[in-house]
Backbone bond lengths (Angstrom), bond angles and torsions (degrees), N, CA, C in turn:
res aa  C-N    CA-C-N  psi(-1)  N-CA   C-N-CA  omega(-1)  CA-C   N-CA-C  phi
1 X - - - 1.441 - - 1.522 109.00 -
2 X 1.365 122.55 134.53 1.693 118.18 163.55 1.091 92.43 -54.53
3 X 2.285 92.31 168.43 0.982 101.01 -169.03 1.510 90.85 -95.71
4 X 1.226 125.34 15.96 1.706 120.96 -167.23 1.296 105.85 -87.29
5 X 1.350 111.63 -15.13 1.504 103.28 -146.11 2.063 103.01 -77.99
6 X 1.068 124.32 142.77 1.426 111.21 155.67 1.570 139.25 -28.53
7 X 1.350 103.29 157.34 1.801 113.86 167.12 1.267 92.03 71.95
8 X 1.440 130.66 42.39 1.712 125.73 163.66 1.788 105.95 -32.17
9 X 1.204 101.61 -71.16 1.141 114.83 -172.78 2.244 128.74 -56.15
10 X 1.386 94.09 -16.77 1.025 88.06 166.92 1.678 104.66 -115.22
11 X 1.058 147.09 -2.70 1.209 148.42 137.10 1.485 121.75 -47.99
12 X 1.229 110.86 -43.85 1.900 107.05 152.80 1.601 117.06 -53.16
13 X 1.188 97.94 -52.56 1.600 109.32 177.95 1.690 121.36 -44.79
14 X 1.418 120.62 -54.94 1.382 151.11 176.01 1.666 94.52 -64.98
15 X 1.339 125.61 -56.23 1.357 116.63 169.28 1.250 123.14 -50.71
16 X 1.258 109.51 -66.03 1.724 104.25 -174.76 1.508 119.07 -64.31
17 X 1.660 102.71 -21.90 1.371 87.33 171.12 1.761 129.85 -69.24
18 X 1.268 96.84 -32.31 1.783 117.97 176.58 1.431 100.30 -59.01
19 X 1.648 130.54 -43.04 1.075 139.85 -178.93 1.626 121.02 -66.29
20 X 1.207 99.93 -47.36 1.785 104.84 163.93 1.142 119.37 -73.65
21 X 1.257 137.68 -13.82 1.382 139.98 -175.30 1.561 98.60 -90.47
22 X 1.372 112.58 -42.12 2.005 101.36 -166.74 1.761 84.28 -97.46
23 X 0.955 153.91 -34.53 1.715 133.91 174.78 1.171 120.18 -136.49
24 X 1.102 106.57 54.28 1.862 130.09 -177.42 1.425 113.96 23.16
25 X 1.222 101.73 -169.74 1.849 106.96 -150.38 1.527 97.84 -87.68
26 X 1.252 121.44 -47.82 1.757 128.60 160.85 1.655 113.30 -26.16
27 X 1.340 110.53 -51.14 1.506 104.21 -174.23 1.250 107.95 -109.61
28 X 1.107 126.70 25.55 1.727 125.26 175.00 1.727 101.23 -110.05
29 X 1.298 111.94 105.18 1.329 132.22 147.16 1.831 129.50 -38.27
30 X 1.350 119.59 137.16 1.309 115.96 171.61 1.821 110.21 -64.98
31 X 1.260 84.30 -37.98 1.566 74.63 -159.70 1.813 92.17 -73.77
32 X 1.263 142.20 -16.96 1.065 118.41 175.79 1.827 114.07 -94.52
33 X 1.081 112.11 7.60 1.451 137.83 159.45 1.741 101.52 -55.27
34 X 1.614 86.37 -64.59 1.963 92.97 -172.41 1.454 104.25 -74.54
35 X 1.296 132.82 -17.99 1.451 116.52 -179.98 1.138 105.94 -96.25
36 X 1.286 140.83 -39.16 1.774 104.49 149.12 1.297 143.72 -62.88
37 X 1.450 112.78 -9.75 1.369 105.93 136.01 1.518 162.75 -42.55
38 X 2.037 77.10 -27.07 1.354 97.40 -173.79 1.752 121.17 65.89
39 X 1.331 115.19 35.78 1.696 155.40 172.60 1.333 133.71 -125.89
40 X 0.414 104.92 173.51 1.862 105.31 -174.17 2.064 101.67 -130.37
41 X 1.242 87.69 147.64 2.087 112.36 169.35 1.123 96.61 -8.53
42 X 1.209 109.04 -67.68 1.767 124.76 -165.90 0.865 111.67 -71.28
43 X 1.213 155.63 -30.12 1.618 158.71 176.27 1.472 84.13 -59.65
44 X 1.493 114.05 -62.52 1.385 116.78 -148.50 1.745 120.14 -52.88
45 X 1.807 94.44 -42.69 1.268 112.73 169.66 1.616 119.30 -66.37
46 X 1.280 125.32 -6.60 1.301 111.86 -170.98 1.848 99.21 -94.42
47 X 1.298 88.38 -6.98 1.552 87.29 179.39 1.727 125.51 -102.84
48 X 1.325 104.13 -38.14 1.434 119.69 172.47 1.596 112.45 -139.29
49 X 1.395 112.07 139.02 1.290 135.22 -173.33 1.557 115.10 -47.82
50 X 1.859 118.31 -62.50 1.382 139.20 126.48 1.025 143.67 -81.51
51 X 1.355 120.98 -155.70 1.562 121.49 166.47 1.447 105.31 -106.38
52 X 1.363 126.36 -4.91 1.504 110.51 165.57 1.428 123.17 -91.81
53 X 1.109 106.52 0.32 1.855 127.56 170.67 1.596 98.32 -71.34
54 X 1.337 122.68 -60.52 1.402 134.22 -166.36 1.698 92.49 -31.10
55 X 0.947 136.32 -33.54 1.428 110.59 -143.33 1.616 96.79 -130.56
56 X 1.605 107.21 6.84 1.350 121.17 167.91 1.633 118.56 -115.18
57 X 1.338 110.63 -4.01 1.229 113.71 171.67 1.575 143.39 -13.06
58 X 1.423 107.52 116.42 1.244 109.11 -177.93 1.678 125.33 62.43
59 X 1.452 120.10 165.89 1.046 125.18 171.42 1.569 132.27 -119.57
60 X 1.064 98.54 46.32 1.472 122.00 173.12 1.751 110.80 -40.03
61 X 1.964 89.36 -70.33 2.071 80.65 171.97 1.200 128.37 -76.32
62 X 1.384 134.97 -17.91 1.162 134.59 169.22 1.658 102.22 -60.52
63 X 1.129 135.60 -59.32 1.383 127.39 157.98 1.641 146.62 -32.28
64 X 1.483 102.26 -35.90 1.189 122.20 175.41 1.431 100.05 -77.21
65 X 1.603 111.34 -63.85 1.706 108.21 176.40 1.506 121.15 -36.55
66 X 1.180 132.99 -57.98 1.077 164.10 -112.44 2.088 86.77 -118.25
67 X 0.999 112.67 -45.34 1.714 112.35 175.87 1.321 101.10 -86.44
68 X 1.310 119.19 -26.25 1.970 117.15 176.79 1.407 95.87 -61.01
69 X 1.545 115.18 -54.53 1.589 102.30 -144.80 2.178 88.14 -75.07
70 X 0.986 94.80 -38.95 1.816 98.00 -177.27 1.740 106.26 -57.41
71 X 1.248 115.29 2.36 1.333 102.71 176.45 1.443 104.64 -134.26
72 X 1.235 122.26 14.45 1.788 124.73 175.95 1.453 93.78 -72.57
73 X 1.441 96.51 160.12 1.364 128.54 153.33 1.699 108.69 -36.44
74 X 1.496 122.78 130.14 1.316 139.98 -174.61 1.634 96.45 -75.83
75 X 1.385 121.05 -45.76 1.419 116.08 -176.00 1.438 107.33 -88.45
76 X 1.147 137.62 7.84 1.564 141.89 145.62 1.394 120.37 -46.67
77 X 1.601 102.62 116.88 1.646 95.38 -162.64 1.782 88.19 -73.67
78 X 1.376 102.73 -175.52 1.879 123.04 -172.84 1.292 97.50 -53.32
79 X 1.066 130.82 -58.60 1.616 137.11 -121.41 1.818 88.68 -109.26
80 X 1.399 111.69 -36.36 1.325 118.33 -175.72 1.954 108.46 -67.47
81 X 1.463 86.83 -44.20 1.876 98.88 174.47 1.712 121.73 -46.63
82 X 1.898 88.33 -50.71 1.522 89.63 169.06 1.482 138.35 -76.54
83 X 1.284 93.96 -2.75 1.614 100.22 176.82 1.494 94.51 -96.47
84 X 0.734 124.77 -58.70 1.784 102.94 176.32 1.340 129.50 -50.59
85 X 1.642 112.68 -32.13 1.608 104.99 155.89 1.495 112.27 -59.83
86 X 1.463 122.59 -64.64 1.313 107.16 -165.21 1.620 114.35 -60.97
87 X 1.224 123.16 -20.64 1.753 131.12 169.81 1.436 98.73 -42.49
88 X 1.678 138.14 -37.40 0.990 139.33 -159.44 1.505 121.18 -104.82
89 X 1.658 111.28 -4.36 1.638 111.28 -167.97 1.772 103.31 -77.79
90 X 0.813 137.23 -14.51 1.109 148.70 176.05 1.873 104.69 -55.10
91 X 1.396 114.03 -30.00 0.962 116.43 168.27 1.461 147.64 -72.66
92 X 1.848 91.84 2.20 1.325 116.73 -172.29 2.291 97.66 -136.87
93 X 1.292 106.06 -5.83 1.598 92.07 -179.55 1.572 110.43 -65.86
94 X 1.111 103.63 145.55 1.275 121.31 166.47 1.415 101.64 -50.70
95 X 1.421 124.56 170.41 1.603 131.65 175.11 1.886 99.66 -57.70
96 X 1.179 89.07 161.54 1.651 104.00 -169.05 2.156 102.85 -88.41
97 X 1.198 102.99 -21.23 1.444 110.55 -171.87 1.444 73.17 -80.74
98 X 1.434 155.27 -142.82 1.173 153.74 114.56 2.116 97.01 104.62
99 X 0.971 101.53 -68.23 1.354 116.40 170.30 1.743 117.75 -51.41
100 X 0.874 93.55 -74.37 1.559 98.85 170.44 1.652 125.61 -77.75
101 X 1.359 104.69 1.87 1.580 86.53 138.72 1.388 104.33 -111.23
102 X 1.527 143.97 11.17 0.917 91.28 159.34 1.465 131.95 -108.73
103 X 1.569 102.58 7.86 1.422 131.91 144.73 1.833 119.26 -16.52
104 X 1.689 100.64 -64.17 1.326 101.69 167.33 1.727 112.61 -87.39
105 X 0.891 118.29 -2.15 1.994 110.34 -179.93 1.972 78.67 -72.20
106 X 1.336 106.34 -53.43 1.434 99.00 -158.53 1.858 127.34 -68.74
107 X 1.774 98.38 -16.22 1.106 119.99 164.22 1.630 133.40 -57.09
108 X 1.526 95.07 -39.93 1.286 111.11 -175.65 1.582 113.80 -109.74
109 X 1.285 126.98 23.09 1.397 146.21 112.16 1.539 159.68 -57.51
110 X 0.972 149.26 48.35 1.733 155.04 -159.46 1.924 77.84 -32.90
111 X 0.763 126.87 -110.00 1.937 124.38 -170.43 1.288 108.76 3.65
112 X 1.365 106.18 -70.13 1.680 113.99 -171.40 1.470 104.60 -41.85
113 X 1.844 104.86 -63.50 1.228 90.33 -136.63 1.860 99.30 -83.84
114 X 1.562 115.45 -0.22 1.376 105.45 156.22 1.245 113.21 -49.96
115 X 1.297 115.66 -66.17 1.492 119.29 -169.32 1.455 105.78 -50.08
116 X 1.151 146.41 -53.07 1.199 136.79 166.06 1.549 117.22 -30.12
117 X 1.587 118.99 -58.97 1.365 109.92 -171.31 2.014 109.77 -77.20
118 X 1.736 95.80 -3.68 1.974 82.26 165.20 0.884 109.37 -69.96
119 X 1.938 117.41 -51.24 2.045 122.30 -157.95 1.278 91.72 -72.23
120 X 1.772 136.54 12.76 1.863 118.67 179.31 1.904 86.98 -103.47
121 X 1.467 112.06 -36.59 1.152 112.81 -171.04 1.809 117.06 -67.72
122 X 1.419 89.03 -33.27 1.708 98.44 -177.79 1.503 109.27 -67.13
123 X 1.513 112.50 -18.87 1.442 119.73 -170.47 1.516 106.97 -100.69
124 X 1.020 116.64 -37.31 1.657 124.54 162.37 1.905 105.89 -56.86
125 X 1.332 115.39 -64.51 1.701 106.01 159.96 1.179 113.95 -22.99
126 X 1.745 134.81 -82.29 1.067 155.59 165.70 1.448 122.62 -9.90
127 X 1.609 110.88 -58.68 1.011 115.27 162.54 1.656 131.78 -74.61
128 X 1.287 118.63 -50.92 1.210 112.00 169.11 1.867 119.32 -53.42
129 X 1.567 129.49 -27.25 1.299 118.17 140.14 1.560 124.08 -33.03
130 X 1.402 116.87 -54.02 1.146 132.11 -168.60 1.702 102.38 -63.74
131 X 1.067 103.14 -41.73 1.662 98.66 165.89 1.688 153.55 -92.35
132 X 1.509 83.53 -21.48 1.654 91.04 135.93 1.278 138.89 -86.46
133 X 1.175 124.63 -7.11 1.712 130.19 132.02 1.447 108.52 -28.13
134 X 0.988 119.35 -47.01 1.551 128.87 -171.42 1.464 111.17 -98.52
135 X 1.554 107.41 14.66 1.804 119.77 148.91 2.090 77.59 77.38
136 X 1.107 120.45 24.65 1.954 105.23 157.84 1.516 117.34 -85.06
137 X 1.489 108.15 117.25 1.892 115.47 179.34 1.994 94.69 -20.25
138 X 1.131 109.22 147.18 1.619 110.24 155.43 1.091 115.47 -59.09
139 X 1.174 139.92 -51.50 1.499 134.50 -168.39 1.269 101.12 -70.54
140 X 1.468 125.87 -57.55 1.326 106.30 -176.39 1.798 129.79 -75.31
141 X 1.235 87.92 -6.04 1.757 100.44 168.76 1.576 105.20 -62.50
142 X 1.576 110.86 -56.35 1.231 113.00 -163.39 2.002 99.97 -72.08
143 X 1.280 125.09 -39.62 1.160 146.13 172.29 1.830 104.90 -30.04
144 X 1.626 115.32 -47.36 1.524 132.03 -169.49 1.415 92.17 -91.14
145 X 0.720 122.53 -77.82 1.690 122.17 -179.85 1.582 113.07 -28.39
146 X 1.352 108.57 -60.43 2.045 99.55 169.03 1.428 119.49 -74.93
147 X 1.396 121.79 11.75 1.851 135.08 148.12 1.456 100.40 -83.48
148 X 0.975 110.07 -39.56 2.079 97.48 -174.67 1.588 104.74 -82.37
149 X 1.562 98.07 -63.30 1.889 81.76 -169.10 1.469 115.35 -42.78
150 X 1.861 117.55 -25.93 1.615 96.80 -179.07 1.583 119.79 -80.35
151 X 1.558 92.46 -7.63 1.717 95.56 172.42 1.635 111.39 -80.40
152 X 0.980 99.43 -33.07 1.659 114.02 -177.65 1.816 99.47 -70.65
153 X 0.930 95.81 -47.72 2.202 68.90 177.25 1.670 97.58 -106.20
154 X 0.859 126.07 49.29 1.359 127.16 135.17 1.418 107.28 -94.44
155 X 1.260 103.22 -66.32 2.068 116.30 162.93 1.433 84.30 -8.09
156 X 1.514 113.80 -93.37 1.580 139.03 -117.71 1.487 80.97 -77.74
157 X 1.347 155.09 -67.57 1.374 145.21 -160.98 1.414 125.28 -60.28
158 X 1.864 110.97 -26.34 1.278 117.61 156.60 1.301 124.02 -53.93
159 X 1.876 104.82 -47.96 1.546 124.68 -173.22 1.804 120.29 -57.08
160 X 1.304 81.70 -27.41 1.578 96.48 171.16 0.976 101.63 -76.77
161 X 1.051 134.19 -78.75 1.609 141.43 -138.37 1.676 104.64 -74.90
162 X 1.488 110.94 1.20 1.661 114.51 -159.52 1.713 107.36 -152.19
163 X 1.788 95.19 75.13 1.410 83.78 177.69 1.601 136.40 -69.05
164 X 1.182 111.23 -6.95 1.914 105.30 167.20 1.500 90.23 -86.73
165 X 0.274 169.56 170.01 2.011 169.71 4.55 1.376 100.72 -99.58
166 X 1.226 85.54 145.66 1.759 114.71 -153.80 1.740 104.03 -94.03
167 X 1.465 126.50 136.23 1.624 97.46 177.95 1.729 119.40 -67.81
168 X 1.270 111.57 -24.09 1.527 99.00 -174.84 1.709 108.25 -80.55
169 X 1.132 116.37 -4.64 1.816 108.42 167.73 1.886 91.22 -78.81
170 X 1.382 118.57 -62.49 1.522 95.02 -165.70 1.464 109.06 -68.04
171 X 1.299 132.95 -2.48 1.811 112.49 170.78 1.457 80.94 -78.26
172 X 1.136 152.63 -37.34 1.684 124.45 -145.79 1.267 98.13 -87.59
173 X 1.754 110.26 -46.03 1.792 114.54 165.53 1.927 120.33 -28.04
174 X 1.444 91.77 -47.36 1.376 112.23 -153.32 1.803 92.67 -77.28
175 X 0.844 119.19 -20.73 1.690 134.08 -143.71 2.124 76.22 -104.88
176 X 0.982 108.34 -56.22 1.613 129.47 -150.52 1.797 86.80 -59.44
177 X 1.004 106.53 -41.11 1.684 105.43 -146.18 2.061 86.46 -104.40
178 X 1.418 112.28 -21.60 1.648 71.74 164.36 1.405 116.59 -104.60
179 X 1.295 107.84 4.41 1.450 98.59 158.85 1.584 118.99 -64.07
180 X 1.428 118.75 -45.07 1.558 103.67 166.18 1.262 123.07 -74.74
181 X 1.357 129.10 -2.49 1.311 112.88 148.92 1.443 136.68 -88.39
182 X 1.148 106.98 2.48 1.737 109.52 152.83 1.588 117.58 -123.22
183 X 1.485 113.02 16.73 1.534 89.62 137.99 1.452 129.98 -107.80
184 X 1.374 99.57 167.67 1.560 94.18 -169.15 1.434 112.69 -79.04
185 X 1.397 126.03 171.90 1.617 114.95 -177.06 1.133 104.47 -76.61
186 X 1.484 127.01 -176.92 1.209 144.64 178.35 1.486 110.12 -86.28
187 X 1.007 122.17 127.89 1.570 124.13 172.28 1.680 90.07 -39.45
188 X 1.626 84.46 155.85 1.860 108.83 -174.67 2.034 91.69 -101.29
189 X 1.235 115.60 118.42 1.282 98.78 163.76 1.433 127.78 -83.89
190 X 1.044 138.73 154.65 1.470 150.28 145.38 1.255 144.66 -42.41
């Protein structure tokens, strides 16, 4: 590829992923990152720090979330706010073919998939700011936020695995079913 051509940055991306998948993330080099890119070191660096960034790039959803919950409804309780942001991240995923491999590049890594649970943690930070903005105790800000992210990758693993289904039916699905698992049943009558 020239080096003129557009989408540097997601053409690094598309590389390293093709690259970690046929000789895993251990033996895949930056600089051979940038030559299937058709880029050079430096290209590579102006975009990501390493090569385990490449495939965590940027903060697009932490942003998007983070302007959902700052733009909900004021009489929206906490927990209700975040399900309507996360109802909406779907509007920013990368393609779903794309995702799930790199789902498994990141699976079949101990690195990756640390790094994965910081950029979930940095976004859980993010958000619980975002909700004490909206005057929620800290503890219980942060308290709602680790109820969504586990609804949210329940969401997100269905969403994969199920291309007609929409993500905001499985957050409400996802939302639906642990509410019946923490309430209690109904008395049995007689």
């Amino acid at each position: 590829m020239p080096r003129w051509e557009s989408d540097a940055q997601g053409r690094l991306e598309r590389a390293a992923l093709e690259l970690f998948e046929k000789q895993g993330f251990e033996r895949t080099s930056v600089a051979q990152i940038a030559r299937a890119a058709g880029l050079t070191e430096r290209s590579f660096y102006r975009y990501f720090p390493d090569k385990r960034e490449v495939l965590f790039a940027g903060r697009e959803l932490e942003a998007h979330l983070v302007a959902q919950v700052e733009a909900a409804d004021p009489d929206l309780a906490p927990f209700e706010t975040l399900l309507a942001a996360l109802g909406t991240a779907d509007e920013i995923f990368r393609p779903r073919e794309f995702l799930l491999r790199r789902a498994t590049v990141i699976a079949a890594n101990p690195a990756l998939a640390e790094r994965d649970l910081i950029k979930l943690a940095d976004i859980a930070d993010a958000l619980t700011r975002a909700l004490e903005r909206r005057s929620v105790e800290p503890g219980q800000a942060r308290f709602i936020i680790d109820v969504a992210i586990a609804i949210s990758r329940r969401a997100t693993s269905r969403w994969l695995a199920d291309p007609d289904a929409t993500f905001s039916e499985l957050v409400a699905q996802a939302a639906a079913e642990l509410g019946e698992a923490v309430t209690p049943p109904a008395p049995t009558v007689r």
